[in-house]
Every structure is written in structure tokens, then in C-alpha cells.
N, C-alpha and C positions, 0 to 999 in steps of 0.2 A: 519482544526483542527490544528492551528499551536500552537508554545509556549504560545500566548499572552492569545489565549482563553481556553486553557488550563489551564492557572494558573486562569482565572476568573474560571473555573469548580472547582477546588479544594480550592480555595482559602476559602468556608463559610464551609467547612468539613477541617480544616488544625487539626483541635486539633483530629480528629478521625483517620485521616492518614499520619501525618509527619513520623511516625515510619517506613513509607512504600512507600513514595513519596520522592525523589529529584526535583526542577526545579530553575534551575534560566535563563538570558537570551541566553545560549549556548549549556546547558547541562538539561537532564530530564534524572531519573533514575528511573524506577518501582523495586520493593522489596519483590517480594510476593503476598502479597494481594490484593484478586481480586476487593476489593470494588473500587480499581481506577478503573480498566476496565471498571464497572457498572456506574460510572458516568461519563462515556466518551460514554458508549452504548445509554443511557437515551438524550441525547443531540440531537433525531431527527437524525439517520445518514440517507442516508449514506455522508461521508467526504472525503474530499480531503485533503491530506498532502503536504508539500512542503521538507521536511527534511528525515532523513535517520533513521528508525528506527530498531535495531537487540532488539531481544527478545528470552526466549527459554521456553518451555511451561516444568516445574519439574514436574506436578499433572495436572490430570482431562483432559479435552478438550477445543476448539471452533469451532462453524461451523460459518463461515461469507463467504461474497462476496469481493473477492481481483480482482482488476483489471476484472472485468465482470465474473470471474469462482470461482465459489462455491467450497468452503477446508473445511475440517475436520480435525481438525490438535489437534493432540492428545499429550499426555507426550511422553519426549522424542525428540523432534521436538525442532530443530532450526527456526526458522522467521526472514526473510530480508522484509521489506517493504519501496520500496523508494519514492524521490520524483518524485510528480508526480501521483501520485497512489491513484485511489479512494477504500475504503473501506466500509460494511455496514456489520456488527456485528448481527450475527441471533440469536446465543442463545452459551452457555458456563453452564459448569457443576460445582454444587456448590463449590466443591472441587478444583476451579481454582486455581493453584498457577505459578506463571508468573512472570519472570523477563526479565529485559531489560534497555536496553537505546537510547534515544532519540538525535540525533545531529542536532540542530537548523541551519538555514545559517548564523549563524551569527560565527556560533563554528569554528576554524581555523583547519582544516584540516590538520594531519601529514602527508602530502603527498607533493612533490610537484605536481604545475598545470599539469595534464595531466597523472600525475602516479598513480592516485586511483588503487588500485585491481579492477582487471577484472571483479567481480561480482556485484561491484556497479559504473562502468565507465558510466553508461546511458544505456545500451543495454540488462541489464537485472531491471525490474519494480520490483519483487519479486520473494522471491522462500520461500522454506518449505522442510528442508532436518531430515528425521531420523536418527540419528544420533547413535554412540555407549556409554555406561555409559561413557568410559574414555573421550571421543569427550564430553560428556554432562558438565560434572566436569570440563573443563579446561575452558567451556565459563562460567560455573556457577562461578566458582573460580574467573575470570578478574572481571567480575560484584562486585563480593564480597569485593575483592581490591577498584573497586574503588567506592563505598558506604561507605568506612571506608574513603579513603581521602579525599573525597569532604567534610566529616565532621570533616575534621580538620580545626582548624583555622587558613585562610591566605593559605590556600592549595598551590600546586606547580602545577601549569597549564599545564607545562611540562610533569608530571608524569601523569597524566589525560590524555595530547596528546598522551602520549605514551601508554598507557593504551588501548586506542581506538583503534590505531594504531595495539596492537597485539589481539583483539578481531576482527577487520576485518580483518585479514590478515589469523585468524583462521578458520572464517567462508569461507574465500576466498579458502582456500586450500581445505575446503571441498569441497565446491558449485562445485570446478575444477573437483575431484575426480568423485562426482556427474554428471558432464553431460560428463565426456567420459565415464561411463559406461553405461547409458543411448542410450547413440549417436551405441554404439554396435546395442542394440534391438529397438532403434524406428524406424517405419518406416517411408515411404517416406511421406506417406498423414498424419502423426502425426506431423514429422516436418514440410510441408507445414501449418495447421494449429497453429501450435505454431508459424510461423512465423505470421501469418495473425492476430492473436489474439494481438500479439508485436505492430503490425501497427497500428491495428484499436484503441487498448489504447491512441498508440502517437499519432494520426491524426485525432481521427474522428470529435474532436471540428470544423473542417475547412471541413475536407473532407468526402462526406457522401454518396459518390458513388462506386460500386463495381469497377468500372473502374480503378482507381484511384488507388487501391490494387494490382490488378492483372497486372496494368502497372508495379508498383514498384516492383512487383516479377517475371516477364517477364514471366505471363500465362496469356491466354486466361483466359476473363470474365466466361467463361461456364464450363472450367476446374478448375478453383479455388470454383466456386460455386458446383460444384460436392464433389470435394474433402474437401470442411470445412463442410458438409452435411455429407456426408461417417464417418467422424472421428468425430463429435458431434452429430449428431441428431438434428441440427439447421442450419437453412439456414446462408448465409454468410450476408444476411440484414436485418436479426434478428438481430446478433452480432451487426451491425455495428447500427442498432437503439438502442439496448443496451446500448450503450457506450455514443451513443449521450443524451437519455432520461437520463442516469443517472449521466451525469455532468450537463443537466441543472435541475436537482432535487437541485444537490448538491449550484447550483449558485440560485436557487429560496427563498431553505431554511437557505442557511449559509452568504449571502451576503443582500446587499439594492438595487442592480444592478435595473434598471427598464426592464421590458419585452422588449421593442425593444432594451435596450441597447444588453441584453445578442443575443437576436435575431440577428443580426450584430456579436457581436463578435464571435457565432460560425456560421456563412458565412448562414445563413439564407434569400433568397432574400428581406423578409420584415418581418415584425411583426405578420401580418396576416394570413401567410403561418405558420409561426412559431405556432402560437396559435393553428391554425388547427392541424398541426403536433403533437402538444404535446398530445391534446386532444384526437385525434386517438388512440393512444399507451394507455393513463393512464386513458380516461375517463375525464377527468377535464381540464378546462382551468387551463393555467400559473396562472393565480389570484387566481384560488380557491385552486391551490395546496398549492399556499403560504400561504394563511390563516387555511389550514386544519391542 
């Protein structure tokens, strides 16, 4: 779900939602109304993103699937969702109101290479912080800002860069705040599993064995699967089928890729195996999921 297809989604609804939509090719800005979200829902998810998106929920709810784990993320709540990151949208309350902005790869970054804030350097996929009214207001407020500039004529690019620059920098300070007090009260098999969940997002296109995990975390296969069992209720090749059935949903439905291409690309010995595999989990061959 990047910019391109995006602007084809809104583009035959432009005269019902320009009041409440920004996008062009670097920058997207939601303003409220929830009818965007509903034709981003409506699109078959669930989706993969490539870009970086900050949002903060003013009214109502949503419950969807972020990176394999199911959120309810209510008013009041901040949202980071990065690249990388598959999403599938369940259901939201009519009273949605939701703001945010979207940064394309194409948008230039106020950072230099390698200084991002820590909450969006790659090691963290997303988060969803509760936040306080004053914390709420100062992200509603940047947003607010720059919805007024981008609709100036001939805008100043800079103030836009800058713009960003202190909306991540605000959520950054939280997200920080946020996981050391966290890191106090989680325990040991909470944060083994939150690491294991990190992994299985980043790797499991290629790697689709429990081995391969528990190397990287330097535990035993039987103590890792104990432990993501212990603190979810789901085995660890559950998760890690998870992640794999639901990037090739996402490559079945939103791409023209052919069955053995994707099969290959996420390290599948053959086509055939693949097919089987798929079928196991969802019931339906690759082909008929694509047509259904």
C-alpha cells in the first residue's frame, strides 16, 4: 500500500475528501475523517507498507493485525507504523477521528544518514503509546501546522522537513520514556518473546525454521519454544507460519508475481511444496486465493 496506490484509491472520491486528505509524491496527510481509512480498509488487506507512517487516534477506536499481533488502539493513543510492516484493518468505530502523516521514500529525511531517532532506526516495526492530553496536543498541533503549510502556494519544503523532524523527535521521546518503564516490570519470557516476534517479522520471508531463531537468540530450540508458548498461548510455528502465510496473502493479492516466482522468493524448495503449504494453513490453493 504505497503512495502510488493510494492516490489511485482516492483519486474517483477526491471532491468528497480533499477537505481531509493531503498526498502528493513525498508527503500524505490524513485530517480527520475516517472515510479515508474505509477506503484503504475496502482494498482487500491485509497490506504491506514501505514508508513511515505517525498517526494519533483524537475519537473512537481500531482493532487490526500490526506486524502478526492483534491492537485495539483506542483515543488518545499515539501510532508508529514502519516500513516493512504488514497490516490488516478488522473493524473501527463509527466515530473515528484520526490524524496523521505518511512519509514516502522518496521524502528527504531531516536527519542525517544514520541519525534517525531510535524509535524509528529499523529495530523497532511499531508501537502504540497512551499517551497524556498535553503529549496529545503538541502531536495534534505539528499535524495542524503542517496541513495549513502544504496548502500554501509554493510551500517551503524546509519548514515541512522541519515539521517532521519535531513530530518524530516527539514521539521519539516518548516511545524512550515508554520502554524504560516497561523494561522495570517485563519479564524475562515477555521480553524473549518480543524479541522472537521482532525476528520472525524480519525474517521469516527466507527463514522458516525454529532453529534459525533460537540460534540468533543463543537458546535452545526447546527453550524458546517453551517460552513464546508460556507468554502467548501459541506455539513458536504458529507465529512463524503466521508471518509467512500472511506476506504471501499480501504478495498473492496486491502484486501479478506468478506462484513460483513468490515461491523462490521466500526460499521455498519448489512450487509444489509451496502450493501444498499454502493450502494446509488456508484451505485453498495460491490460485484460488488469488481469484477469491
Amino acid at each position: 500500500m504505497n503512495f502510488s496506490r493510494m492516490r489511485d484509491i482516492f483519486e474517483p472520491h477526491i471532491q468528497q475528501i480533499r477537505e481531509h486528505i493531503y498526498i502528493d509524491n513525498e508527503l500524505a496527510i490524513v485530517h480527520g475523517d475516517p472515510r479515508v481509512f474505509q477506503l484503504i480498509v475496502q482494498q482487500k488487506p491485509p497490506f504491506s507498507i514501505d514508508d513511515y507512517r505517525l498517526g494519533l487516534i483524537a475519537k473512537g477506536e481500531i482493532k487490526g493485525n500490526i506486524n502478526l499481533v492483534e491492537k485495539h488502539i483506542t483515543a488518545g493513543t499515539l501510532v508508529f507504523i514502519g516500513p516493512g510492516s504488514i497490516i490488516c484493518p478488522i473493524s473501527f468505530s463509527p466515530d473515528l477521528e484520526i490524524y496523521g502523516m505518511g512519509l514516502s521514500v522518496h521524502f528527504p529525511m531531516p536527519f542525517a544518514p544514520g541519525q534517525l531517532p531510535s524509535a524509528f532506526n529499523g529495530q523497532v516495526r511499531d508501537f502504540q503509546l497512551s499517551v497524556s492530553n498535553a503529549d496529545m496536543e503538541t502531536a495534534r498541533g505539528i499535524i495542524e501546522t503542517l496541513w495549513h503549510i502544504v496548502h500554501l502556494p509554493d510551500y517551503n519544503r524546509q519548514t515541512v522537513s522541519s515539521l517532521v523532524a519535531a513530530q518524530m523527535h516527539h514521539y521519539n521521546g516518548l516511545y524512550s520514556q515508554y520502554t524504560m518503564q516497561r523494561q522495570d516490570t517485563l519479564s524475562r519470557e515477555q521480553t524473549i518473546f518480543d524479541r522472537f516476534i521482532y525476528l520472525v517479522n524480519q525474517s521469516a520471508t527466507r527463514e522458516h525454521q525454529l532453529r534459525y531463531y533460537a540460534d540468533k537468540m543463543c537458546l535452545t530450540e526447546r527453550y524458546l519454544g517453551t517460552v513464546v508458548r508460556q507468554a502467548s498461548g501459541t506455539t513458536a510455528k504458529e507465529w512463524i507460519d503466521r508471518a509467512i502465510i500472511t506476506r504471501i496473502k499480501v504478495e498473492l493479492k496486491h502484486t501479478d508475481k506468478s506462484v513460483a516466482r513468490i515461491s523462490e522468493e521466500m526460499n521455498f524448495p519448489n512450487p509444489s511444496f509451496f502450493s501444498k503449504y499454502f493450502k494446509r494453513l488456508t484451505s485453498m490453493t495460491p490460485a484460488e486465493f488469488r481469484l477469491s
